[in-house]
N, C-alpha and C positions, 0 to 999 in steps of 0.2 A: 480377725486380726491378721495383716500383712508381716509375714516375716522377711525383710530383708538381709538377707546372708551372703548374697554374689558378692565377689572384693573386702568379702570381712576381713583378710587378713593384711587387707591395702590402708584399713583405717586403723588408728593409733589413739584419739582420742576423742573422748562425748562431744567435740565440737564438730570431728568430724562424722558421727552418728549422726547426726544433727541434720547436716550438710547432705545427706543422704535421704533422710527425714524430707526436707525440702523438696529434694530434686525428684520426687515420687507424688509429692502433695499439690494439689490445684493451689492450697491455700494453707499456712502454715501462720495459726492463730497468734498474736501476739502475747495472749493468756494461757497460753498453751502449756500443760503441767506433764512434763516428763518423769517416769520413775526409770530408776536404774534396779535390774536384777541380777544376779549372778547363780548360778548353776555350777554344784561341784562334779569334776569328773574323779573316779577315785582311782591313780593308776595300781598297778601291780608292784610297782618299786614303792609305794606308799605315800609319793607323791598326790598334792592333789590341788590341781590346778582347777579354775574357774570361766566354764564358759559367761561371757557377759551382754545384756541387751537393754539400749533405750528404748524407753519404752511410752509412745505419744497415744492416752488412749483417745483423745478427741477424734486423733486422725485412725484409729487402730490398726495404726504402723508400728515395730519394733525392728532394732535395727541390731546386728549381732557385731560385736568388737574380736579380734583374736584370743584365743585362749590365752588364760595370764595366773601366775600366781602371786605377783606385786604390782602396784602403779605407783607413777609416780605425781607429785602434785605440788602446788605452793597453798601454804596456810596462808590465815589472814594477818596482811602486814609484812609478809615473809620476801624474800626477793629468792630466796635459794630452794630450790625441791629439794622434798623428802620424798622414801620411801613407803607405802604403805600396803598392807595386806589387802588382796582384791575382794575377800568378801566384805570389808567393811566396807563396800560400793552396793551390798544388798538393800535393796529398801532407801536407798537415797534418792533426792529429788534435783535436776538439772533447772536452775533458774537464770533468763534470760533478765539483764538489767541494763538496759539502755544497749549499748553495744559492749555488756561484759556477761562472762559468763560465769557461775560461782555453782558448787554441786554442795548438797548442806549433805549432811552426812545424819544417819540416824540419833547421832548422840549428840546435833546440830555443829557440828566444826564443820565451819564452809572452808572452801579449797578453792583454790584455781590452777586452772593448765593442766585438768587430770588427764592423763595418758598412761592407758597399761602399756606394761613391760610384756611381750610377746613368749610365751616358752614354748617347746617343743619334745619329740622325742630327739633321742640321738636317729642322725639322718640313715637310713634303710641302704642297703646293699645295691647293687646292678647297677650304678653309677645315677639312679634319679633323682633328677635335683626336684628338693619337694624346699620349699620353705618355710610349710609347716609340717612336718610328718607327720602329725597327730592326727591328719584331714587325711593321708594316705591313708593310716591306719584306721577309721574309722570308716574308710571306703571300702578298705579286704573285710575286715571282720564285718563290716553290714551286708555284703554280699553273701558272707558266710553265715551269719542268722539268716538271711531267704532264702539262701540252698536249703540251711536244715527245716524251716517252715518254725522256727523260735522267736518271730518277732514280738509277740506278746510275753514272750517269758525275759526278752533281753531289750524293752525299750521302756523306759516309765514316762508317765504324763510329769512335764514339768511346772507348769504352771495354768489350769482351766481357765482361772479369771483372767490374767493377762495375755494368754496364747493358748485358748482352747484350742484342743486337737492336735499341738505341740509336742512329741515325744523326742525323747533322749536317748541315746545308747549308753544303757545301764551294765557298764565294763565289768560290776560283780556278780552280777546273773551269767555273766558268762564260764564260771568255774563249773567242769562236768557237762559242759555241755559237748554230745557224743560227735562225733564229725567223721566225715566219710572219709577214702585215703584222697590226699593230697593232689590224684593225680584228675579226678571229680572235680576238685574244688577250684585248680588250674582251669578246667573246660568250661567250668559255671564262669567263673568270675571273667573268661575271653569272650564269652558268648552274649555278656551280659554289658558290661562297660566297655567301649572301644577303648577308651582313655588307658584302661589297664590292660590293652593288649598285650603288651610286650613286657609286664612285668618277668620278671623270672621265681622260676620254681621254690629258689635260694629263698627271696625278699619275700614271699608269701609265707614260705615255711616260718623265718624268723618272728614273723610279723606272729601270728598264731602263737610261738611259742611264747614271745616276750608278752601275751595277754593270757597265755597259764592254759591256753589251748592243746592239748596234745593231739597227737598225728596220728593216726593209726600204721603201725609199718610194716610195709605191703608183706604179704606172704612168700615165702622163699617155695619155691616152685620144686625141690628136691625134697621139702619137706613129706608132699602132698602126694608125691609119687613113690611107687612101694617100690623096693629095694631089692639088688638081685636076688631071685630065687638059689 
């Protein structure tokens, strides 16, 4: 299975999955049976938002949508959208009808025009424009599972039948987990991403703390040296 995830957070809704779906496939069956998944992240504020993916197994493409905790959609007959919760998009199926597109939902209510609602963290310190911060955050703290050598203790398999080999960063495996001082984790994470060269000290540390990470703080150098005779 192809995981599509470059520009997930440029796409808004299953048609444009879809469209993406396409633009990767030689041939884009006309029978072609789509399932919709959703993946909970659980944060620390108690929030818990839904990573989501179309999913075409003929082609064994899936295509990844922005994190979301609501879509939005039109019922059948409806001209105005509603709100709805993003996991009720688990387990639903994307049907193509002439040139309409309708997503049935496990408890069969078809929809149309689904499109999540995008959420995020609040935006991160040192002036970087991120517009998804979640994707930042998910970039420090996975660099900081490879520094500690915790990628089995901090990633779970999400789904073998649809996306063998597929893991997640599992945000509550990350409680207790021991970390070197801050000034390690600054050298790993420049040495390792250019992209986060330039973050600051500041925006790592926060980053850490607001996932329940603590710092270890450095040792005061007067402590360690003996005192006049």
């Amino acid at each position: 299975m192809v995981l599509i995830d470059e520009d997930r957070k440029s796409r808004r809704t299953i048609a444009d999955a879809i469209e993406a779906i396409r633009l990767v496939s030689s041939g884009f069956p006309a029978t072609a049976r789509l399932t919709i998944r959703t993946y909970p992240l659980r944060l620390p504020s108690g929030d818990v938002p839904f990573l989501t993916h179309v999913v075409c197994a003929e082609l064994a493409v899936a295509v990844s949508l922005p994190t979301s905790k609501k879509f939005r959609a039109k019922g059948t007959g409806s001209l105005e959208f509603e709100e709805f919760e993003t996991c009720l998009l688990d387990g639903a199926s994307a049907e193509i009808i002439g040139e309409r597109l309708e997503v049935v939902l496990s408890d069969g209510r078809r929809l149309r025009g689904v499109q999540v609602i995008p959420c995020s963290l609040p935006p991160c310190g040192d002036g970087q424009r991120q517009t998804d911060a979640l994707r930042l955050h998910e970039e420090v703290i996975g660099l900081v599972v490879e520094m500690c050598g915790a990628q089995d203790r901090c990633y779970r398999f999400v789904d073998n039948d649809l996306l063998p080999g597929f893991r997640l960063l599992d945000f509550n495996a990350l409680q207790d987990l021991p970390l070197p001082p801050l000034s390690e984790i600054m050298n790993y994470i420049q040495l390792n991403n250019a992209r986060l060269h330039s973050i600051s000290r500041q925006t790592v540390a926060n980053i850490l703390r607001d996932w329940g990470l603590r710092i270890p703080r450095p040792q005061s150098a007067g402590r360690n040296s003996a005192g006049p005779s």
